[in-house]
ZATIMI-407003 format. One record per atom (N, C-alpha, C): x, y, z; residue in one letter. Coordinates in steps of 0.05 Angstrom, whole numbers, plus 5000, padded with zeros to 4 digits. Atoms other than C-alpha are relative to their C-alpha. Example, Ala and Ser with C-alpha at 12.3 -4.5 7.8 and 13.67 -1.06 7.14 Angstrom:
<recs>
501849765000A;524649105156A;501850245000A;498449764999S;527349795143S;498550225014S;
</recs>
This chain:
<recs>
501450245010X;185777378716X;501449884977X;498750215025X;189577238650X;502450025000X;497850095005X;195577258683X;499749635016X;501050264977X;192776628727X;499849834982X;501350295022X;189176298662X;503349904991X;497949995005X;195876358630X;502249785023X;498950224969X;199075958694X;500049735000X;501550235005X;194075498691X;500649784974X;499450175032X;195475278621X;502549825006X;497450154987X;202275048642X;498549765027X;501050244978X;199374668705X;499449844992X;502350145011X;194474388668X;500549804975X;499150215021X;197574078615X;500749754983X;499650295010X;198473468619X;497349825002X;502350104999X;191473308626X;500149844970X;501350045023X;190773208551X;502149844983X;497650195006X;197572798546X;500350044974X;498549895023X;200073218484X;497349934978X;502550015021X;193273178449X;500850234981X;500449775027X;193773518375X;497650185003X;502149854979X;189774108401X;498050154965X;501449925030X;184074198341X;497450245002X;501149764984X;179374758380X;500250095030X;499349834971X;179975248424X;496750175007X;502749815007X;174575648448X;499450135026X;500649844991X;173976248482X;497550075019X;503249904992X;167076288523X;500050015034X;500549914969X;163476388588X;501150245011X;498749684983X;163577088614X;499650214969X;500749865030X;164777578563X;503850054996X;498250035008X;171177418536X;501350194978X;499349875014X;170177868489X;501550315004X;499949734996X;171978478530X;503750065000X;496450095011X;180078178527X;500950174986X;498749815010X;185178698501X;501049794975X;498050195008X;188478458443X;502749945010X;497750064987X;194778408488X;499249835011X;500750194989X;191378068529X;498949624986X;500150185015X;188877548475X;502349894996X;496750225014X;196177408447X;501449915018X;499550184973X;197777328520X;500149625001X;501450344995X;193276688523X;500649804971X;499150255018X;194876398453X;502349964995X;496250055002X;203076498460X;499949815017X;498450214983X;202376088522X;497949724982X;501050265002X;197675578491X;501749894981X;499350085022X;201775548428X;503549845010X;497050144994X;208475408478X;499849805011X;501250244983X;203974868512X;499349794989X;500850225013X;200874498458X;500149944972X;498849885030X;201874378388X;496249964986X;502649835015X;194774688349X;499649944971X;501050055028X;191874448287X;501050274980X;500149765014X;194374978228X;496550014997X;502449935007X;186674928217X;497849955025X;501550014982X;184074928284X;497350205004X;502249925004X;176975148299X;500950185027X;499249854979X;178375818341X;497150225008X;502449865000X;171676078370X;500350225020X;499249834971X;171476748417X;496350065000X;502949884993X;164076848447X;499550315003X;499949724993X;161677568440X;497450104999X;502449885000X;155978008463X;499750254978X;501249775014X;153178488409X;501350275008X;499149654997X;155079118446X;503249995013X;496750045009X;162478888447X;500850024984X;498350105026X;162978818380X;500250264984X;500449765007X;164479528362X;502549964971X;498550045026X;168179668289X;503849985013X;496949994983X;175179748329X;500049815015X;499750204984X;173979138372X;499949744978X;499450225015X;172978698313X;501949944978X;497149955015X;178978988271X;501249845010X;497150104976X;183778728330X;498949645001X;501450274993X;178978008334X;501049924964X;499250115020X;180577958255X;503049984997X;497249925006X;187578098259X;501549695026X;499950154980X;187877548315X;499449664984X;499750314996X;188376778319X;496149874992X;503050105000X;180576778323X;498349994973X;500650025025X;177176448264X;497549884998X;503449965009X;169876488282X;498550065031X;501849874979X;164276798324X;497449885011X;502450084994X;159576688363X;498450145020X;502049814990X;154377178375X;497749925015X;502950064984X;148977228431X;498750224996X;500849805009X;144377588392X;497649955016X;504350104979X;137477218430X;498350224982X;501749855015X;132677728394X;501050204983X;499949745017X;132878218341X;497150275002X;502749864995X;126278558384X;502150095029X;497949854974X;128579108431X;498249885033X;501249994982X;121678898471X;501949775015X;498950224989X;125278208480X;502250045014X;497349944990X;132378448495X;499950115027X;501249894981X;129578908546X;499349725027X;501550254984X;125678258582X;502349815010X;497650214992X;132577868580X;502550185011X;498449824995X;136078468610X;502949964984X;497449995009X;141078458556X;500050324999X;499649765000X;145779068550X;499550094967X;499550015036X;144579108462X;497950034999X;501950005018X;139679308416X;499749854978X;501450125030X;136079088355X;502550124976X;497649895017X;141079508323X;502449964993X;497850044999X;146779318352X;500849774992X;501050335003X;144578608344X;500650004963X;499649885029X;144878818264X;502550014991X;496649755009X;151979218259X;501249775009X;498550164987X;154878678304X;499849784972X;500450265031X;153578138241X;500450034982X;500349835019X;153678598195X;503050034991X;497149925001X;160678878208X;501749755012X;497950244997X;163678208233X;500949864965X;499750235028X;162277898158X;501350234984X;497649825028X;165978578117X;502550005014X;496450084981X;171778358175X;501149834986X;499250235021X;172377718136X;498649785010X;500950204995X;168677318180X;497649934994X;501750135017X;165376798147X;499349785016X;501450154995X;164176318195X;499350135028X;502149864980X;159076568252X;497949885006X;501650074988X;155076338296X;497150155017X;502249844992X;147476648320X;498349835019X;502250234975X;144376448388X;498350204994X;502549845001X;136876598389X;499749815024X;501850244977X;131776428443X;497250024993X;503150035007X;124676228435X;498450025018X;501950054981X;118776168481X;500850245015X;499049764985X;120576868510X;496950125015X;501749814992X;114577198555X;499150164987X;500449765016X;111177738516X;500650014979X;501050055034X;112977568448X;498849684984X;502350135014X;109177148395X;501449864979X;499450195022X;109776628343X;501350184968X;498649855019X;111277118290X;501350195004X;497549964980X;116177438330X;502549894991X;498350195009X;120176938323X;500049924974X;499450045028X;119276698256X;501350224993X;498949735003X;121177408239X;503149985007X;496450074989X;128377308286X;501249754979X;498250195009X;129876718245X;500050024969X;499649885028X;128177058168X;502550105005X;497349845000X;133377598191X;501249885001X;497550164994X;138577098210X;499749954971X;499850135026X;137476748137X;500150104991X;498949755020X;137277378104X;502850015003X;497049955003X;144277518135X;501549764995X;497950305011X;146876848099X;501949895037X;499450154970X;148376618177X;499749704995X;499950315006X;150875878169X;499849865027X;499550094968X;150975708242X;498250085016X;502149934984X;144475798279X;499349825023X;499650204974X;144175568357X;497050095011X;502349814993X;136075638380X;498549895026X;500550174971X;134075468453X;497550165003X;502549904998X;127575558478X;500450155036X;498749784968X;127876038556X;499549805016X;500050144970X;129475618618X;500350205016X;500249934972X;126475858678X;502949885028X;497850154981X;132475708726X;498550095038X;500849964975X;130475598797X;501550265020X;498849824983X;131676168847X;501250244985X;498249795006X;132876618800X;496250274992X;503149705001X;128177378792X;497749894981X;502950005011X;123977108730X;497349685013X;502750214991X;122076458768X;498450115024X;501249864975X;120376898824X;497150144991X;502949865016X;115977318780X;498449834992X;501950205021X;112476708740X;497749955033X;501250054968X;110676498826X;498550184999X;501549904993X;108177088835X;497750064983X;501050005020X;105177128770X;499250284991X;499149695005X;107677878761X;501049914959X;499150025029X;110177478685X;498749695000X;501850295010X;106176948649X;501449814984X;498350055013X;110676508619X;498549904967X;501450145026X;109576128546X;499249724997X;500450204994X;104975628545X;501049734984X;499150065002X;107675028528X;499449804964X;500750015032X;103874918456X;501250294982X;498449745008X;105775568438X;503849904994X;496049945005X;113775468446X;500249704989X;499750295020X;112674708410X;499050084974X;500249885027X;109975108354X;502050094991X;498449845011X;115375538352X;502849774994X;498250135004X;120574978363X;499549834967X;500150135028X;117174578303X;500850184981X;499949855025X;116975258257X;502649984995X;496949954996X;124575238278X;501449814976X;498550245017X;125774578245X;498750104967X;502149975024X;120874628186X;501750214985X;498949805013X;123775338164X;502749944988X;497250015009X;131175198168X;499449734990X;499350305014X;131174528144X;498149994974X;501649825030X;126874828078X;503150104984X;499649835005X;131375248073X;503949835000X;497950165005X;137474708073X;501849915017X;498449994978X;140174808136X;500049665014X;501250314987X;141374078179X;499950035028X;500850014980X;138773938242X;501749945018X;498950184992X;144373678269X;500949955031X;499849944966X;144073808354X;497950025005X;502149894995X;137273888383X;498950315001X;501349764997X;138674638393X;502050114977X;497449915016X;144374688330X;498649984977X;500149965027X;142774868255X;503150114983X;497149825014X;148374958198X;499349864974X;499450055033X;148774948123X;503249975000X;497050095012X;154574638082X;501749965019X;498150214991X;157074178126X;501150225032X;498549944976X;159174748180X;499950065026X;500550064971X;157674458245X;502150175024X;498249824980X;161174778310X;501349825013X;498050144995X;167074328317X;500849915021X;499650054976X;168374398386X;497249995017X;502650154993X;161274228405X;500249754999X;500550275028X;160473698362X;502849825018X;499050214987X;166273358402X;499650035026X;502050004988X;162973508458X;498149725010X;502250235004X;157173038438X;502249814991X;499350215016X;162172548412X;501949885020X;498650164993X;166172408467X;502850035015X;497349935003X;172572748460X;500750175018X;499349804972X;176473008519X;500850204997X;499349825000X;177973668537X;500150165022X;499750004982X;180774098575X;499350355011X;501449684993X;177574788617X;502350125016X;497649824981X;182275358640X;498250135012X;501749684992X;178975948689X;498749825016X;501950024986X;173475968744X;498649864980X;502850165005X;168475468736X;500549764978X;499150155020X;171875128686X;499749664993X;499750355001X;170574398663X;501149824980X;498050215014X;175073858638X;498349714997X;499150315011X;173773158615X;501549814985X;497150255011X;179672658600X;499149665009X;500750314990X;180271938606X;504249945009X;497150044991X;186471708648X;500449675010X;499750365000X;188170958649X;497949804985X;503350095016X;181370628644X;497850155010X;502749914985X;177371148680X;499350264982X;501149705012X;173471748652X;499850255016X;500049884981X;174672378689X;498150254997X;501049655006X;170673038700X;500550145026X;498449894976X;173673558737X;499150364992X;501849775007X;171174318748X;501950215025X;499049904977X;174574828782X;498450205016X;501549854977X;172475308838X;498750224983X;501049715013X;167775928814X;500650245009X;499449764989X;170576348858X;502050184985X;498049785015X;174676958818X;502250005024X;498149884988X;178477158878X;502049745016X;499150344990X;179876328909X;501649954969X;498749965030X;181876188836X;502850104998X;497349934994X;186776638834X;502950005016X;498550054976X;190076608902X;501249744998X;498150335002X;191175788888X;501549974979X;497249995017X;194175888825X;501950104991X;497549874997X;199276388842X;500549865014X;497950064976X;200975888902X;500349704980X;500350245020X;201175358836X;498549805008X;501850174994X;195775038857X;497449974983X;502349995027X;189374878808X;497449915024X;503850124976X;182374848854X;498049984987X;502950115017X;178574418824X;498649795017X;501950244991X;173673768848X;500549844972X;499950315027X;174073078802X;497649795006X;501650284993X;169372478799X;501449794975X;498850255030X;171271858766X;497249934994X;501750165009X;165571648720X;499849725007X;500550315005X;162370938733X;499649994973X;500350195019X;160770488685X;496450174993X;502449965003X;153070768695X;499950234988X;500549755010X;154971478691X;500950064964X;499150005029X;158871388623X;497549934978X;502150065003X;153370988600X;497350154995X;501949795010X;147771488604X;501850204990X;499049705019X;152172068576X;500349954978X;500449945030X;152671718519X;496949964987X;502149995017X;146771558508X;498050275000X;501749715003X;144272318526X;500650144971X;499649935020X;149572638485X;500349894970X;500450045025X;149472188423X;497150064990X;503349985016X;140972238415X;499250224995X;499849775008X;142472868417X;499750124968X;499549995045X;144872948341X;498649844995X;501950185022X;142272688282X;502449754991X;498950254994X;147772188285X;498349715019X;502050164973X;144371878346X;500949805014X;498450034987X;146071308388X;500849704980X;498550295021X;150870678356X;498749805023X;500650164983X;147370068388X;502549775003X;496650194999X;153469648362X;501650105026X;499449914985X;157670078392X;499350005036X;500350034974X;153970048459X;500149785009X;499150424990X;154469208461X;502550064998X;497150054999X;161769268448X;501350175023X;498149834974X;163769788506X;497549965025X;500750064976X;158769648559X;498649655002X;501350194988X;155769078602X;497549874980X;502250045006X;150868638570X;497350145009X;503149874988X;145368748622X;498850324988X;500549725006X;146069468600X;497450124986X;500550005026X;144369408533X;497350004998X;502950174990X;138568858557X;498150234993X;502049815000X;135369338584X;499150254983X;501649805026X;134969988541X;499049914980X;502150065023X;131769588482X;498149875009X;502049944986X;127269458530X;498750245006X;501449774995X;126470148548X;499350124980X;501149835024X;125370408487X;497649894972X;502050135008X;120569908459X;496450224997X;502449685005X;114570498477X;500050184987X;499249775018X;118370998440X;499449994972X;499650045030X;118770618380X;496549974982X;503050135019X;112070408377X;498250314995X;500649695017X;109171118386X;501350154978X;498849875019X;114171398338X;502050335006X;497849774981X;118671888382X;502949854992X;498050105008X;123771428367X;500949764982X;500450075027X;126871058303X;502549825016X;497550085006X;131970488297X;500149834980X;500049975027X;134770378233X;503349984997X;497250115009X;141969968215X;501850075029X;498549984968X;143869948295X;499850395006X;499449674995X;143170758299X;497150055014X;502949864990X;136971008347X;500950255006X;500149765001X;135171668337X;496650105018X;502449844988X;130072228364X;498350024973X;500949875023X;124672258311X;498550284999X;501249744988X;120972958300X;498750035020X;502149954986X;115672828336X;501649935034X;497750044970X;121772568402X;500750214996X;498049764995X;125573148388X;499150235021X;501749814982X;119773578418X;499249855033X;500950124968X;119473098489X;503649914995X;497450064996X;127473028480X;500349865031X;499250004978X;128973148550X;498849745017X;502150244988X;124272638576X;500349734994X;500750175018X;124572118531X;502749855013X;497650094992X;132472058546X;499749935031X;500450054970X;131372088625X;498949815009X;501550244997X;127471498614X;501549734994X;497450155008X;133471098587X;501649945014X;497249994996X;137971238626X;500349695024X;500350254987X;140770588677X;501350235026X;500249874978X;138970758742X;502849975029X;
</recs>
């Protein structure tokens, strides 16, 4: 597999037509389980591929019971210059319920012993609305994080995904899920606490003190192309005047096979004018930036426009949504009907 990614990088390269490469980032899967041979592998060929910010934002995703004192020696000694832990609970009942392989403990040491490594900037996924635990539960998961001076807090509330064992169980109603006042409690305490406590709001599911947002997110929401190596992988570039998104095959063993025969198996769509259009206005209302209305008269269609300040005329008047020097944002009380609110926007 990382002699393939490695391959790939070369193939793939010109996607990003010599883009100054300012994050990289390690995720999906468990990346963390990578030898360090195997790591310097993948950043010799990126570093003979592309030229890398000296201060590029280098994230490697890692599960708790990877992160053993000898595995994060070799991760400090490395290119990688911040983490990002999937801690989801600091309750073993919870961990248990989300069949992770980690403890409460490990969940601890893993944070613990990353920050006497040197690392200082770190990232902590939690999840909320979990089955079987409780409002102070959670509050509880998100003291500990603030105790451990954690500048980077990512907090999603549990998606049921279709077809999968716990929506099977909720059907059968073998698991009760959380009712949906309940996990709007918890999402408000979410805000309320950290943002007390200094942190900024600045993603629907992102928290960070002193300014240190997660870089390669954050362009993400903003716009900025990039490009995916590996199974499943997804790219967005812009090539002439079109916007592209492109994703390659999930298969591990297809994958492989096409890009030893130098071949890259992926699928593309060219964005319309419609699809560009709602993405920004998903991912800008996203943040606390929110969406530039200027900005949206100057790059799309009048009619566009027309209409969303039409559509959002209901929003404003209930108070879900604010506009204020051309910038519309989610206000608290939108942030908690996010999903909705935007889907209502969008041009059909």
């Amino acid at each position: 597999m990382v002699d393939a990614i490695n391959k790939e990088i070369i193939l793939q390269k010109e996607i990003l037509e010599d883009s100054y490469i300012q994050t990289i980032y390690l995720g999906g899967g468990t990346p963390s389980l990578l030898t360090k041979q195997q790591l310097d592998s993948i950043f010799s060929r990126l570093k003979d591929n592309f030229e890398i910010s000296d201060d590029a934002e280098i994230t490697l995703e890692a599960n708790p019971d990877d992160l053993s004192l000898a595995k994060i020696d070799e991760l400090a000694k490395s290119p990688i210059n911040r983490l990002s832990i999937g801690v989801q609970s600091f309750y073993d009942t919870d961990l248990r319920f989300l069949n992770r392989a980690h403890n409460s403990s490990e969940a601890h040491d893993s944070i613990r012993n990353s920050q006497d490594a040197g690392f200082e900037n770190i990232s902590v996924d939690l999840i909320f609305a979990i089955p079987g635990s409780n409002e102070e539960q959670w509050a509880s998961n998100l003291k500990i994080l603030t105790d451990l001076k954690i500048k980077h807090i990512s907090a999603y509330g549990l998606e049921v995904e279709e077809n999968t064992a716990l929506a099977h169980d909720i059907i059968k109603g073998t698991i009760t899920p959380v009712d949906e006042d309940s996990a709007a409690r918890q999402f408000e305490h979410t805000m309320t606490f950290l943002e007390d406590l200094g942190y900024e709001h600045y993603e629907i599911s992102s928290y960070c003190k002193d300014g240190q947002y997660a870089k390669h997110n954050t362009n993400y929401w903003k716009g900025i192309s990039y490009l995916g190596i590996g199974p499943s992988a997804h790219s967005y570039y812009k090539h002439a005047k079109n916007q592209i998104r492109q994703w390659n095959v999930s298969n591990n063993v297809k994958y492989i096979q096409a890009v030893s025969d130098n071949n890259v198996p992926f699928e593309q769509e060219i964005l319309t004018i419609a699809n560009t259009f709602n993405e920004y206005v998903m991912t800008s209302l996203r943040t606390m930036w929110g969406c530039d209305m200027k900005e949206l008269s100057n790059s799309f269609p009048l009619d566009y426009t027309d209409q969303l300040h039409k559509k959002i005329q209901s929003f404003l008047k209930n108070e879900t949504l604010s506009l204020k020097d051309n910038k519309l944002q989610l206000t608290r009380k939108g942030k908690l009907l996010a999903d909705n609110i935007i889907s209502e926007l969008f041009i059909g």
